[in-house]
MARZAZA-179934 format. One record per residue: x, y, z of N, C-alpha, C in turn; residue in one letter. Coordinates in steps of 0.001 Angstrom, whole numbers, plus 500000, padded with zeros to 6 digits. Last residue first. Example, Ala and Ser with C-alpha at 12.3 -4.5 7.8 and 13.67 -1.06 7.14 Angstrom:
MARZAZA-179934
512850497750507080513670498940507140512900500030507870S;513190494310507800512300495500507800513200496700507800A;
end
This chain:
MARZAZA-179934
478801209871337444479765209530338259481081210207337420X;475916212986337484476419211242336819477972211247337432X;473932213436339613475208213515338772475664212448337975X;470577214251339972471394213738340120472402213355339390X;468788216748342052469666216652340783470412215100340673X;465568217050343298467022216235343433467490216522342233X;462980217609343640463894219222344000465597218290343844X;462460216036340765461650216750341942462720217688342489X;465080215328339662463754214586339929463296215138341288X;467133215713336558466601216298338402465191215618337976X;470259214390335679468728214612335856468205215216336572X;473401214136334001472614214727335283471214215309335060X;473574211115331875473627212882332389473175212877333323X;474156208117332601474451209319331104474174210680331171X;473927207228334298475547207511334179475138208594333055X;471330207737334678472004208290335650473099208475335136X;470831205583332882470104207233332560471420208166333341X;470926203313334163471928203496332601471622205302332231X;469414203437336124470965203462336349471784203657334913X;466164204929336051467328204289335758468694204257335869X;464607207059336802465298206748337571466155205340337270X;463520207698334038464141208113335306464403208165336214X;463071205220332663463826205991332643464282206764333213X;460619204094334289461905204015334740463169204482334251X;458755206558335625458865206211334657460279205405334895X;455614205576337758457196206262337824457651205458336467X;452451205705337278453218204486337679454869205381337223X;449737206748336948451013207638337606451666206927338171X;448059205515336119448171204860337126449243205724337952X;447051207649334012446188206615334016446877206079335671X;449520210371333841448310209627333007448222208325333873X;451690211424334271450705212127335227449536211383334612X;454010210101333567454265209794334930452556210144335084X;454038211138331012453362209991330954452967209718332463X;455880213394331650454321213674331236453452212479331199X;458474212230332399457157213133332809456139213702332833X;457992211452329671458414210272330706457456211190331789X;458954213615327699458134212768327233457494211568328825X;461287214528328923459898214957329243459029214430328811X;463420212139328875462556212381329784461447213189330114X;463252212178325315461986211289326538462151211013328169X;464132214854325398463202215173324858462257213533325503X;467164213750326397465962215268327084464360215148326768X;467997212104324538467313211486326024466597212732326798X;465760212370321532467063212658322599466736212405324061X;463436211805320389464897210948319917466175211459320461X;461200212903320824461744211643321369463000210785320915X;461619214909319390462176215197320991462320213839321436X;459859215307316928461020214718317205461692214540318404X;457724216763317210458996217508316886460122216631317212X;456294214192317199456190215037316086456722216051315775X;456637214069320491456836213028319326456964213718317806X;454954216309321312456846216197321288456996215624320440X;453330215762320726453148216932320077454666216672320014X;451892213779322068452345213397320854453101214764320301X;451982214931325237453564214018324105453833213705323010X;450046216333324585450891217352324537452443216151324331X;447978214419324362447998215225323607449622215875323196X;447731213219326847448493212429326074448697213289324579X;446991215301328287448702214836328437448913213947327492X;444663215086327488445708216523327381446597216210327428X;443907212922328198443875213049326665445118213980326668X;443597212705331199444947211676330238444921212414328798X;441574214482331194443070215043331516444056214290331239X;439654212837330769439927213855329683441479214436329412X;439386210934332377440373210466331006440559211528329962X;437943211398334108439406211754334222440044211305333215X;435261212428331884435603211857333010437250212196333016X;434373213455329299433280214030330470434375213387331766X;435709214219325907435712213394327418434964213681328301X;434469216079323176434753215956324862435136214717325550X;435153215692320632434004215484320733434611214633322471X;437140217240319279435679217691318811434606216937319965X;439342215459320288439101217300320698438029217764320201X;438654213372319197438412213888320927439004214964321087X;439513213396316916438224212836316915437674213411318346X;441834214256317017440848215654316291439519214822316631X;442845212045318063443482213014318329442193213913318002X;442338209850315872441948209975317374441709210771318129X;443149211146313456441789210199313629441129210242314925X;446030211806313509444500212496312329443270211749312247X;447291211072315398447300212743315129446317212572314239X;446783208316315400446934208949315981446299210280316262X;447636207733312496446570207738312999445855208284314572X;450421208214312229449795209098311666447772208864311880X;451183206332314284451286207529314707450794208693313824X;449614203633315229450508204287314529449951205843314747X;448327202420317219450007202424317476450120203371316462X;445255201690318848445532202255317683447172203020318082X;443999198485319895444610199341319812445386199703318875X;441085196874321743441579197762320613442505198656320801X;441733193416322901442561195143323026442304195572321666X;440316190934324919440489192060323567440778192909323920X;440749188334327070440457189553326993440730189901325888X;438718185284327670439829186397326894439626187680327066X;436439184447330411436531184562328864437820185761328517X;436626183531332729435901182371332000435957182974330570X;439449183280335151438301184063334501437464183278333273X;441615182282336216440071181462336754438546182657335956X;443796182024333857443393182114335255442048181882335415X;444410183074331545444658181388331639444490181095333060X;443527184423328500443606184345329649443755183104330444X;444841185982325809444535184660326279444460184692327477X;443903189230324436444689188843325494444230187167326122X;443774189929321153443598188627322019444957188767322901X;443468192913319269444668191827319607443427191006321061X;442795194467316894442084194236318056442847192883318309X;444243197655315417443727196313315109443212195675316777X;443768200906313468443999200242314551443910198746314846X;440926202298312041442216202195312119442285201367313189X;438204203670311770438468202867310644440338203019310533X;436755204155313464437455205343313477438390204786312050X;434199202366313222434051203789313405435118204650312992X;435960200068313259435379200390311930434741201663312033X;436197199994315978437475200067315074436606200255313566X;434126199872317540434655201083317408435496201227316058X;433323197463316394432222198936316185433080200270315961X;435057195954317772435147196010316146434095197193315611X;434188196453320442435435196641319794435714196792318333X;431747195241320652431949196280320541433172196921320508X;432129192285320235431412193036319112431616194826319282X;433111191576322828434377192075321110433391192474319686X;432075190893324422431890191886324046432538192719322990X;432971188594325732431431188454325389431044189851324749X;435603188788326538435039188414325277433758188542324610X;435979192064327551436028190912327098435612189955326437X;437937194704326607437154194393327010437171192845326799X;439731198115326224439760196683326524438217196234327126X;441271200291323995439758199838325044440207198339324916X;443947202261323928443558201132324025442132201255323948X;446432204082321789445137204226322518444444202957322733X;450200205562322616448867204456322036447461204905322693X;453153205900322544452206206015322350451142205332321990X;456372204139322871454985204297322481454086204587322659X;459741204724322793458574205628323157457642205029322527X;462984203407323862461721203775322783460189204321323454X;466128203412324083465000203634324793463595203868323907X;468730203588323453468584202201324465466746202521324831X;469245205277321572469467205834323181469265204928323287X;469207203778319081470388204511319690470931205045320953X;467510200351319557468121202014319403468783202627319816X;468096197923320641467710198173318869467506199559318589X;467505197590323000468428197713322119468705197814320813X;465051199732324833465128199177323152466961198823323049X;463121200059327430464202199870326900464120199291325387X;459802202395326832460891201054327040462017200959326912X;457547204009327694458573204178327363459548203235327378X;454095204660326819454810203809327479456592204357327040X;451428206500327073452819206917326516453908205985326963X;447883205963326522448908205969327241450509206413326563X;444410206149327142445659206562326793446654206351327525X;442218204401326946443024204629328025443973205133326843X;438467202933327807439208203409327218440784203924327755X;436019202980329753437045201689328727438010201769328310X;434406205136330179434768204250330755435877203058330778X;435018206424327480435402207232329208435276206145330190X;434428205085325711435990205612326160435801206028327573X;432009205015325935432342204100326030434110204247326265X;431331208003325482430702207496326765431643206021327158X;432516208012322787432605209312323839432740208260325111X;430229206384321430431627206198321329432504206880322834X;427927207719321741428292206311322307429701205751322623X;428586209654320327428249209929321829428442208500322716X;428784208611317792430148209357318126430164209843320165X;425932207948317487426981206793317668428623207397317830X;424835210198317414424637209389318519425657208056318354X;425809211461314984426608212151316147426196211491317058X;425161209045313276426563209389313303427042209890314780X;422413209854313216422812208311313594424228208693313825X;422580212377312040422404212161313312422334210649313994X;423849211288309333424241212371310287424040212693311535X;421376209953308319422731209207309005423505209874309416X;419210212215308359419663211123309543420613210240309745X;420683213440306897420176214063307798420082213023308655X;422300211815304381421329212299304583421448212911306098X;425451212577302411425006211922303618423670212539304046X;
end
């Protein structure tokens, strides 16, 4: 690689940087699943959203980090163009693309402190923790402190409740 596509590289990895921090979003969703054993599934992910007039820069990124796919949000309200989602689900991309891509190369805004947290669930994820209901309520509490700090409903679910005693904040609560 010459010298200057090396420094074409680290200005288009700054671009990149700059355009996450605005656009960009980690997150740790947690769902009901009947289709698993606890009733509950864990996804991790990394979005940018944008709209239409700008899905050129979505496909920049995605061939930058060379993973992930760019889904069509149809919009059907009084906005005049779709929305696009780049987003990267799997989990060995994740940990060896995204993950090392933004610990080399900073956040500047509050999305740094989503990274950390979103950092420290994949870490659970990868000891497995998300496959006991202990391991995604901390998984749950850690998502609670990213992007909208929207309450997880695993915890405070009624199917959670019968199944062990939780504490939420200084509350314990029993199961019946």
């Amino acid at each position: 690689m010459s010298a200057d596509n090396q420094q074409e590289r680290l200005r288009f990895a700054g671009w990149v940087v700059g355009f996450i921090d605005g656009e960009g979003c980690f997150s740790v969703s947690i769902q009901k699943s009947p289709n698993t054993k606890l009733g509950w599934q864990v996804f991790p992910e990394f979005v940018v959203t944008q709209g239409e007039k700008s899905l050129s820069s979505l496909k920049k990124i995605k061939d930058f980090f060379g993973c992930g796919n760019i889904f069509v949000n149809n919009r059907y309200d009084n906005h005049k163009e779709n929305l696009y989602r780049y987003c990267v689900r799997s989990l060995d991309d994740l940990r060896d693309k995204i993950i090392p891509f933004f610990n080399e190369n900073s956040l500047q805004t509050a999305k740094r402190f989503d990274f950390e947290i979103f950092k420290e669930a994949m870490k659970l994820i990868e000891e497995n923790k998300h496959l006991t209901i202990d391991g995604i309520k901390e998984i749950a509490k850690l998502s609670q402190q990213m992007n909208r700090k929207k309450p997880s409903r695993i915890l405070v679910s009624s199917e959670t409740v019968r199944q062990s005693p939780i504490k939420i904040g200084q509350d314990t609560v029993r199961t019946p």
